[in-house]
N, C-alpha and C positions, 0 to 999 in steps of 0.2 A: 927734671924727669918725673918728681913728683908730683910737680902742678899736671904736666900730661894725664898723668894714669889718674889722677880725682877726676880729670875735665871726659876721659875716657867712661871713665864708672858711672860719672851723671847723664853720660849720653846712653849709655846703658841701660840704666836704670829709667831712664824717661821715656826711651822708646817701649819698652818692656812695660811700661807703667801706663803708657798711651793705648797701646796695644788690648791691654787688660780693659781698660774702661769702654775701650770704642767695642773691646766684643762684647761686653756685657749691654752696652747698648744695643748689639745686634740681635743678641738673643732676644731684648726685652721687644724687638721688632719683628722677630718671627714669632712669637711668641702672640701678638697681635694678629697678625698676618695671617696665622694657623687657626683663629678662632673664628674668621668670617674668611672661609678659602678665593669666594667671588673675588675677593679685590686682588687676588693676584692673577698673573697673564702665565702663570705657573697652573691655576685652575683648568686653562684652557687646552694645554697641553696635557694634562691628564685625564681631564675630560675627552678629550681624542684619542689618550689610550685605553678607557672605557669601551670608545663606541668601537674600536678595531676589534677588542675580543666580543662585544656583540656581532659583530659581522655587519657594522656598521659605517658609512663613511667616516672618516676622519675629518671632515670640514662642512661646514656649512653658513647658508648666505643669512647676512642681516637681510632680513623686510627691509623696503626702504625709508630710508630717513633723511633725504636733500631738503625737501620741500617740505615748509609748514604744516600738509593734509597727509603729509608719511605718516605709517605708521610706528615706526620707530624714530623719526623726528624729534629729538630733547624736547621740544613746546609741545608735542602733539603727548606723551606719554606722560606729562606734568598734567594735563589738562584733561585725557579719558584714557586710562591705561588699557581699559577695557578692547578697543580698535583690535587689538592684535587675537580675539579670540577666535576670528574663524578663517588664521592661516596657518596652512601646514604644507607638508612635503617632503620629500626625501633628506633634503639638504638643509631643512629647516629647524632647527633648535628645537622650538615650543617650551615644556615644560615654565618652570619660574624665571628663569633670563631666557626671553626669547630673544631680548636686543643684544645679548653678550657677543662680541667681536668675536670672530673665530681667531683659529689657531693660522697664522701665514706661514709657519715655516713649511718649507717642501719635505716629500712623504718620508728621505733618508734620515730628516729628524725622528722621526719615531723610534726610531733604532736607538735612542738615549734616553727616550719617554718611557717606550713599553715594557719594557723589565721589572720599572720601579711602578708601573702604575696599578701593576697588581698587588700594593702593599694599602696602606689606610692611609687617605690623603694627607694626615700628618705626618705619618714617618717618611713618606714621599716627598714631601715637600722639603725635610730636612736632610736628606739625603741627596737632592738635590740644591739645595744652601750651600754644604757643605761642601759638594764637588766643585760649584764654581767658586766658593772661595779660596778652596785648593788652588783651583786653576789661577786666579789672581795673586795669589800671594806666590804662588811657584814662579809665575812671571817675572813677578817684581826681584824674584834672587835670582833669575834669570840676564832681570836686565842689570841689575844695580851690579854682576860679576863680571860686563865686560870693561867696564870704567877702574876697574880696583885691582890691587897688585898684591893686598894678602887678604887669607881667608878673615880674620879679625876683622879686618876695614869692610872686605865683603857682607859680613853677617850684619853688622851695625848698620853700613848703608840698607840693608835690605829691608831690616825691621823699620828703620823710617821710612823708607817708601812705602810698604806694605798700611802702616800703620796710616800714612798721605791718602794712598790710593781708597782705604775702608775710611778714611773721614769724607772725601769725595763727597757730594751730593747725587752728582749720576751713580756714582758704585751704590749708593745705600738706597737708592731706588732700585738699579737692578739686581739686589738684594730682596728688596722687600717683594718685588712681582714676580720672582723667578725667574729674571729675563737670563737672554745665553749673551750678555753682553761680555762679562770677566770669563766664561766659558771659551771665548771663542781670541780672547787673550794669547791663551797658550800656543795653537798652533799658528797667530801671526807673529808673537815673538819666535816660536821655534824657525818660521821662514826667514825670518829677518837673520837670525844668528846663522843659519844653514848660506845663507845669502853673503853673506859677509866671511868667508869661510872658503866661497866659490865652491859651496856644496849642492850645484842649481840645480841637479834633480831632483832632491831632498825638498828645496826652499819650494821650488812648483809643486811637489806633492804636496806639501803643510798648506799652500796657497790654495791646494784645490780642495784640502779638506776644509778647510774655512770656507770659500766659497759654497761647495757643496751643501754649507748651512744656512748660509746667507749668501744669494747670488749676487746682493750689488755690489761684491767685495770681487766683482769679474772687474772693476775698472782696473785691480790690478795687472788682469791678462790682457785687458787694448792697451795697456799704456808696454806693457813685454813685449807684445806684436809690436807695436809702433817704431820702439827703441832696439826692434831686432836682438831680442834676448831669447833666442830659438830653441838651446836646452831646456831655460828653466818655462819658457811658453811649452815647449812639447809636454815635460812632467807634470804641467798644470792642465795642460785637456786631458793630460792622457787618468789625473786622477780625479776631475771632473767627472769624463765620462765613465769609468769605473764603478764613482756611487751613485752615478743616475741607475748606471744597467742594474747594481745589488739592489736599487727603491724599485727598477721597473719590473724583475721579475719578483721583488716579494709583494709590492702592493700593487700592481697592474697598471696596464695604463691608463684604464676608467680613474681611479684617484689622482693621476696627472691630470686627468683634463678637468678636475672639481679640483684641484689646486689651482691651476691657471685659470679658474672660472671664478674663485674667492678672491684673488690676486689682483683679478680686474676689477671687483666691487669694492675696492678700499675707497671709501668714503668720507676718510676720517683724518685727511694729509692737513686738515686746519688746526688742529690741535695744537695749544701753545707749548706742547713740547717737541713737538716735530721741529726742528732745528734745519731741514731740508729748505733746497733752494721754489723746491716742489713744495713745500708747507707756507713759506713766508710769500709766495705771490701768490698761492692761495687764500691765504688769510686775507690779503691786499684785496682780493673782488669777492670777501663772502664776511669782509668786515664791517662793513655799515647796514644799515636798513634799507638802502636800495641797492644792496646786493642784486645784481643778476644772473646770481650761480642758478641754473646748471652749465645756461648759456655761456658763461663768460670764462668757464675755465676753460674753453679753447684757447684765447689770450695768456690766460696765465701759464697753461703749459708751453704754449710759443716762445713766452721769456724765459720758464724754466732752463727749455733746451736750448736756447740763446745764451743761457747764464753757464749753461753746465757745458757745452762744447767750446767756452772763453775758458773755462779751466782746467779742459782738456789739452789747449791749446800753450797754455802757457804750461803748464804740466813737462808735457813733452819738448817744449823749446828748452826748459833748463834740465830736462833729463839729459838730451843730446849733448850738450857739453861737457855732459860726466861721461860721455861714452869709453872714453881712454883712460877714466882716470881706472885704480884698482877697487877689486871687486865689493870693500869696505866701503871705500867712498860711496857708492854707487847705490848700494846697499840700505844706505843711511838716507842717501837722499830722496829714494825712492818713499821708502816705509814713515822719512818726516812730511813725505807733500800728500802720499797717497790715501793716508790714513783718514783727513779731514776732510780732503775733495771727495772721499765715497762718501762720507756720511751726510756732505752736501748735496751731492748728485743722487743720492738716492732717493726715492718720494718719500720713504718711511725712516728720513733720518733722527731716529728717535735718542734723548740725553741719555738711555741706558746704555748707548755705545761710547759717549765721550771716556769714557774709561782708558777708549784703544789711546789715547790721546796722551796718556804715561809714556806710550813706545816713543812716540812723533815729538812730545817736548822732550825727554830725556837726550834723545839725537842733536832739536834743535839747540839746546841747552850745552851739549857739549861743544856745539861747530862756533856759538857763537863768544864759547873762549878768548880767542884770538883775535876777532875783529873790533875795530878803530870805535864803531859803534856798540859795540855787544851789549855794553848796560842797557843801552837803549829796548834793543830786541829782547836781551831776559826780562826786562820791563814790560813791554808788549804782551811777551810771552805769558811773564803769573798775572799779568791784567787779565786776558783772555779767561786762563782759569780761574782768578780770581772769584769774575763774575758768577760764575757756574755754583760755587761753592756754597750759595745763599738757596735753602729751600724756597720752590715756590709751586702752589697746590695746580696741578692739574685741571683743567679745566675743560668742559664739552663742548662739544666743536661750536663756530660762534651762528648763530641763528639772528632774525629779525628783530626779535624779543629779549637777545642775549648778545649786541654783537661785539667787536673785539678793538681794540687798539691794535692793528696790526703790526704797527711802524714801532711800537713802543715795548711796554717790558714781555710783550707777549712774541716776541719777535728776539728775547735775546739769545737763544740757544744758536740761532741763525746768526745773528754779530757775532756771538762767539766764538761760532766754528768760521766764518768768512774773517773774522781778524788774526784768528791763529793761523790760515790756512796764505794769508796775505804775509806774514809775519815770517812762518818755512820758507814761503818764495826771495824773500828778501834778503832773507840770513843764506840761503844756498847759494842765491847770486853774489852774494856781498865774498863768499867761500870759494868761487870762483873766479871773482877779482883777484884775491888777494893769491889764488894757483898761478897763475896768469904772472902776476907784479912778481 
């Protein structure tokens, strides 16, 4: 009993000691972060709550930058930054970043921007830190409470997840840029648990408020319709469309159509952290020096949607066999395949989402308990995350002058999420063999 309670106290003691060091590294990175604000995509969102109390749009377009004679071009701005002095316009930046990406999220985001953007970009930015690390750590005792049988065992597993989740690589990036990746945590575990519960009005609302912030997180609502999940689909349009109507009568519908106008100019799906199925056969025809992007991303988006409706596909074949099983089951299987196939399927599948990917292995991680192979797939499994775990610096989309190894480490966000997302499928079927024997 006594060797228990020491081996208890060191687990204690080391989560609690882990915890301590990794936040002092976090402060010592907003603390960076907050001295030059440009480097965060937290800038950008505040900068759009600027221009709304100007009476200003909320979004506006890069110049263009495909072609080597662009004016925002990476070669062209290295070589006469001067190009960009006599454009302007409604939609057009200017000022000192005229090339700064705009803001993508849709206009019902502002509604978590604009309150705090009237404060001084510092205290805004850590007020916004701090909510999404709420939000990630609430999660994590969220999630680490349905595996555990007392509060004790509850609390300790929670602080090593938490403590997991803030060493992450994606988490401390979406840290450092102010991304809504650990924000948007909360209301997919709250669907997941409301889900498993057969609380499906509940689970479709949390789904539509997620959504509503990030719409490619809709693959959840085709894969509902598909598998004829008709309560928790009706709850999920019905609060979709709720906060489109609260963004259309506060900000109009001119800002929708300069949102779906920004939307359409994303030009930047080559970036070695886009982890998308849409970023990696991008890279594939804009990698070499006889690149012939612009032309050739018709091609590469033909295999995208080739690539994304084979995951659709197999998606929905192993959903269907859970259709009988209980609403737990079902639950789990959904939230471990669906989580990796959106951020594959989406164009803008950026590592600050790999986060959601605590929900999807924590599930896959418990299903593969029981099975004849399981080492195998937890194996698979921290390989997948493994990899992620290792910083590696950002880079500008790949140009003539600049161009990429597509196929290689500038493509691993895309193996990552394609082996873990290979890896849920195998373990759900292996889970459904073994329902079956």
């Amino acid at each position: 009993m006594t060797h228990i309670s020491f081996r208890n106290l060191l687990a204690w003691c080391g989560a609690l000691l882990a915890l301590l060091l990794i936040g002092t590294y976090y402060v010592d990175a907003g603390q960076k972060t907050t001295a030059y604000p440009p480097s965060s995509d937290f800038y950008k969102f505040y900068l759009s709550g600027e221009r709304l109390t100007q009476n200003k749009s909320i979004y506006w377009i890069i110049p263009p930058r495909i072609q080597p004679g662009d004016p925002c071009h990476p070669d062209a701005l290295k070589e006469a930054p001067h190009r960009l002095a006599g454009i302007s316009g409604d939609m057009i930046l200017g000022g000192s970043l005229p090339c700064l990406a705009p803001n993508l999220n849709p206009p019902i985001f502002m509604a978590l921007v604009a309150p705090i953007s009237q404060l001084p970009f510092v205290t805004a930015w850590w007020v916004w830190a701090g909510f999404s690390t709420a939000c990630a750590l609430y999660s994590m005792w969220l999630i680490a409470g349905v595996w555990t049988t007392s509060r004790p065992q509850h609390t300790l597993h929670a602080l090593w997840a938490s403590a997991a989740l803030l060493a992450y690589y994606p988490s401390y990036v979406n840290f450092t840029l102010g991304q809504v990746g650990t924000i948007l945590m909360l209301p997919l575990v709250l669907a997941w648990l409301a889900m498993r519960k057969n609380h499906l009005l509940k689970a479709g609302m949390w789904l539509g408020v997620a959504t509503s912030l990030k719409p490619f997180l809709g693959l959840f609502l085709l894969i509902l319709l598909i598998t004829k999940q008709w309560r928790t689909s009706t709850a999920f349009m019905a609060s979709i469309l709720t906060f489109a109507l609260i963004g259309l009568l506060w900000m109009g519908w001119d800002i929708h159509q300069q949102y779906m106008l920004v939307a359409g100019h994303v030009t930047w799906t080559t970036s070695n952290w886009n982890g998308s199925l849409v970023g990696f056969f991008d890279r594939a025809f804009s990698g070499t020096a006889q690149s012939g992007l612009p032309e050739t991303r018709i091609l590469s988006k033909a295999l995208a949607i080739f690539s994304s409706l084979s995951l659709l596909l197999i998606m929905t074949r192993i959903l269907n066999k859970y259709l009988t099983s209980n609403c737990q089951r079902y639950a789990d299987i959904l939230f471990m395949l669906c989580i990796p196939a959106s951020v594959l399927i989406s164009p803008l599948g950026w590592l600050y989402y790999l986060p959601w990917l605590a929900l999807s292995g924590a599930v896959a991680w418990q299903f593969s308990a029981n099975l004849s192979n399981g080492r195998a797939m937890r194996l698979a499994l921290f390989a997948s995350l493994l990899a992620t775990i290792i910083p590696i610096e950002m880079k500008s989309i790949p140009t003539m002058k600049n161009p990429t190894t597509w196929y290689g480490i500038d493509a691993l966000y895309a193996y990552v999420l394609l082996g873990f997302f290979v890896t849920t499928c195998l373990i759900a079927m292996a889970q459904q063999k073994n329902r079956i024997n």
